[in-house]
N, C-alpha and C positions, 0 to 999 in steps of 0.2 A: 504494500500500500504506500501509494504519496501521499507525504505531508505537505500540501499546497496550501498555498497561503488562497484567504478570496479574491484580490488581486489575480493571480495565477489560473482561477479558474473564471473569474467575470471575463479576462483578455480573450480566454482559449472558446467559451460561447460567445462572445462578439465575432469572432472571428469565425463561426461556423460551426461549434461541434454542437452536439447533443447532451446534454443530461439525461440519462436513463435510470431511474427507479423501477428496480426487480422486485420491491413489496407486494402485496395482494392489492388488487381493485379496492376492496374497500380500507385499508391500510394509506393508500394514494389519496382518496376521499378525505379521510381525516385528518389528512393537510401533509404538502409536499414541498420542493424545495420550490423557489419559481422558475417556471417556463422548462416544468421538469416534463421526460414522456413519459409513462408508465407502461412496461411492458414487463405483467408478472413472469418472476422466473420461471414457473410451470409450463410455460409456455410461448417462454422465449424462445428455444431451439427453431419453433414451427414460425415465430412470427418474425424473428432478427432482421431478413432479408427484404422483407416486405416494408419493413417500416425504419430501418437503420438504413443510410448510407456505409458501406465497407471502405470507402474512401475517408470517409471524414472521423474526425476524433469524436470518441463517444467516453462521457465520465459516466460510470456506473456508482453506484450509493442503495442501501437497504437499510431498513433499521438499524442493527447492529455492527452488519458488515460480512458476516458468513453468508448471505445469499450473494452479492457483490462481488465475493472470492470465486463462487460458482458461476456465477454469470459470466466473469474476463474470462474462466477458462471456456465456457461454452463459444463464448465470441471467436475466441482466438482456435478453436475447433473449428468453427466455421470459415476463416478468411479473414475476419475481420483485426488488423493489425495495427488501429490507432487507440487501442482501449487503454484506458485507467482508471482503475477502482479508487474511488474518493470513499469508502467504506461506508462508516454513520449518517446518518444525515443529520443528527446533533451535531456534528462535526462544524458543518456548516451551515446552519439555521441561521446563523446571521448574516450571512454573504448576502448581501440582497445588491 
């Protein structure tokens, strides 16, 4: 996991990437980072391609951080080689 500072990560979504939240549907609901996607991990594998860029950098973030772990490796299973798991999203609850 990187230690990004908000800076770090506000530059890298200006600039294009995605914020991905692997939480559940209704875990997303009850409030998320902003201008986060939510694609649960359950079902990641089947939706990644459909709604990720493989080009573009994607920060992934879960609750805790162990879906997060699971998710960069699912990506990077897939193709996908711009990923970085931001881990908690306490982490950065206050990057706005």
């Amino acid at each position: 996991m990187n230690n990004l500072t908000c800076d770090d990560i506000r530059q890298t979504l200006e600039s294009g990437a995605t914020l991905l939240d692997v939480r559940t549907t209704d875990e997303f609901n009850s409030g998320a980072l902003p201008n986060a996607k939510n694609i649960p991990l359950s079902i990641l594998p089947v939706l990644a391609h459909e709604h990720l860029d493989k080009d573009e950098h994607v920060f992934i973030y879960c609750r805790a951080g162990g879906r997060a772990i699971m998710a960069e490796r699912i990506l990077a299973g897939l193709g996908f080689n711009r990923v970085t798991n931001i881990g908690s999203m306490h982490q950065y609850q206050h990057c706005h």
